[in-house]
N, C-alpha and C positions, 0 to 999 in steps of 0.2 A: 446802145450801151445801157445799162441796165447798174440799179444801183440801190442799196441798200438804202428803204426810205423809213418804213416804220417797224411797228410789231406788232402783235394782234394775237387773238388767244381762238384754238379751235373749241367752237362745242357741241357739233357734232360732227358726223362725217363729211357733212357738204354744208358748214356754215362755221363762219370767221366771225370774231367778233373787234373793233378795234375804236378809235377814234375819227368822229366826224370828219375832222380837219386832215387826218390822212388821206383820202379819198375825194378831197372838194379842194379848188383850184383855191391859192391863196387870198383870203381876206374877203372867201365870197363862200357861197354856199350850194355852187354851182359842183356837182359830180363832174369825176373824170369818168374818160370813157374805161371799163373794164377791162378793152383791151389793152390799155397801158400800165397794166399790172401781171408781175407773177408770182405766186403764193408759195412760201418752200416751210417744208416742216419738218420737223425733226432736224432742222438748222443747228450748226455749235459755231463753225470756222466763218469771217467776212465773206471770205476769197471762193468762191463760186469753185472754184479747181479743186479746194482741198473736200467736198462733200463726199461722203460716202456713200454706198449702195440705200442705206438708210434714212437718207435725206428724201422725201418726194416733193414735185411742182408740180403744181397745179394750176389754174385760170379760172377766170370767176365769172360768171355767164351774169349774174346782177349784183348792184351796189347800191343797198337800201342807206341813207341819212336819214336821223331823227328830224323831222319835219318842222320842229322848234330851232331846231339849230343857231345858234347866234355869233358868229365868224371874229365878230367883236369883241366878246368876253369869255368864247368858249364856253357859254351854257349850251346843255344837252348835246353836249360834243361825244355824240357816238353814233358806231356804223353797224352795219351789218350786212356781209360779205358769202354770195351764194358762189359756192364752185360748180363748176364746171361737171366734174368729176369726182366721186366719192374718193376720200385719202384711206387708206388701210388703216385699221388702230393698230399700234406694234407696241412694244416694250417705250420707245425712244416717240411713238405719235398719240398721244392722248387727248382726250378734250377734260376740260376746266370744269369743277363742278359751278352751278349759279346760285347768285346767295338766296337765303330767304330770308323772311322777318326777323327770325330769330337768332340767324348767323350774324346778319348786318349789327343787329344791336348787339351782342356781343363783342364781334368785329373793331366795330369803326366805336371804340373807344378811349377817351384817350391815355395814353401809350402801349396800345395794345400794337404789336411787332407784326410787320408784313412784311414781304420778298419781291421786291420788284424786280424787273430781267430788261434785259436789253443789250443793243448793239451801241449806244448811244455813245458821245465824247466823256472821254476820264478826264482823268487828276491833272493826265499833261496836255490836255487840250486836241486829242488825235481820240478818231473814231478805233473801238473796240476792237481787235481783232477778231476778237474769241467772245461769244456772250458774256454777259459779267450780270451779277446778279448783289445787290444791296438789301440789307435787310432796315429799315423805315420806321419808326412808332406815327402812331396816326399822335395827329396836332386838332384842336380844337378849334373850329371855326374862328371866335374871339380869338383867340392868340395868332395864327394863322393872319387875319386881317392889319391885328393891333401892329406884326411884326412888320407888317410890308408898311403899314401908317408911318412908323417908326424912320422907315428907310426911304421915305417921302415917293413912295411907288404904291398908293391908297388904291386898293382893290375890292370886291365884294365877295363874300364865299357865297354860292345861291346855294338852295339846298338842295341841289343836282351834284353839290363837289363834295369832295372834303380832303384836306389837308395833310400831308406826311413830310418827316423828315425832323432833323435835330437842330435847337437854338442856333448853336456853333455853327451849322451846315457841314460843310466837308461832303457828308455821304448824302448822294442827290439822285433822280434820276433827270437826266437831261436831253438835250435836242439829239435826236439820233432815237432815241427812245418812245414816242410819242407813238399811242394807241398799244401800248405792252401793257403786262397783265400786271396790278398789284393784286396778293393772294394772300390769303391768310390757310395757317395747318389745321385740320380740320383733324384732332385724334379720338374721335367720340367713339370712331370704331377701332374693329381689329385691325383693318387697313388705313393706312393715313391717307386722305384725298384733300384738295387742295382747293377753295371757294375763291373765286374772282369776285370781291368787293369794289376793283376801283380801274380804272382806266388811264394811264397816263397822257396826261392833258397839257398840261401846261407849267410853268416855271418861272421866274424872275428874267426879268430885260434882260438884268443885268449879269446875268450868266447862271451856272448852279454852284451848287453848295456853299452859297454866300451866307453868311450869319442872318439868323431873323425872316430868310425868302425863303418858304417851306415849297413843295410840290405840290398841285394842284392835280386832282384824279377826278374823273368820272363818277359818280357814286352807283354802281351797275343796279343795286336793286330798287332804284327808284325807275325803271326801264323794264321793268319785268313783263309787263303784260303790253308791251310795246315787241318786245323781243318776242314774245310766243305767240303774236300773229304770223310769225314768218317760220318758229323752227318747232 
């Protein structure tokens, strides 16, 4: 039985990118074995039945963890995910551009507006049918921390994170969601492409989109020359 656990973003033809804690057995920093994964892209529907000709699966022959990994606070909580088998690029299977100095600072400022995706729990508490996608302002470490201080759930932002999502809450991304792409539009050229800044990571105990508990993302380009030993 097979069952929809995380998200994770392709960047290239044979390499996943997603979060640590996806791929490592709970509350440890121990890998699962490869075989108990299967990789599907160009995904839209939960339901395994309803996939198109345009959907491919794949299998992942290694599963590299950031060797800092810390299971406890979610620092350096990221993976990377060798297939099996090269995926085709099509219209509907792309891979993610990765940030660089100059995006990141741009980027991850705060309220600059990002797009998170996922299959993760809504508004009434039931997992997604259909991908769903939330657009996020990034939140500022200080505030991010001050919020959760606030709500007596006192956190640390390390400078591996950083923080999205509104005062109010409401619009979150959540459990179901973990190791999915935050992205920011990238319109410098004549094509619009799309920068993976952040990694969904983690979120408040106390559920999502609660006032003051922002999201918690991977900061992808503090990883960069950790990433391009492998792809």
């Amino acid at each position: 039985m097979w069952f929809l656990q995380c998200g994770g973003a392709l960047l290239n033809e044979k390499w996943i990118i997603t979060a640590a804690h996806c791929v490592t057995y709970s509350a440890t920093a121990e890998i699962i074995d490869p075989s108990q994964f299967k990789f599907y892209l160009g995904k839209y529907y939960r339901d395994d039945s309803k996939d198109d000709d345009y959907v491919q699966v794949r299998e992942a022959i290694e599963i590299h963890v950031n060797p800092n990994y810390d299971p406890g606070n979610l620092n350096f909580d990221i993976a990377l995910i060798q297939l099996k088998t090269s995926v085709a690029l099509t219209t509907r299977v792309q891979p993610i551009c990765l940030p660089t100095d100059l995006t990141t600072r741009e980027n991850l400022k705060e309220g600059a507006l990002a797009v998170v995706t996922g299959w993760g729990l809504n508004e009434n508490n039931t997992y997604s049918e259909m991908i769903q996608q939330a657009v996020l302002p990034v939140v500022a470490a200080s505030t991010c921390e001050q919020g959760y201080q606030d709500s007596g759930l006192p956190l640390t932002v390390t400078e591996n994170m950083f923080c999205a999502g509104y005062k109010q809450g409401r619009y979150d991304a959540c459990s179901g969601d973990s190791g999915g792409p935050l992205v920011f539009a990238d319109d410098s050229r004549t094509d619009r492409r799309w920068v993976l800044e952040g990694i969904v990571s983690w979120g408040s105990p106390n559920g999502c989109g609660k006032s003051n508990q922002y999201g918690g993302f991977t900061k992808v380009n503090v990883f960069l020359s950790w990433i391009r030993q492998f792809i």
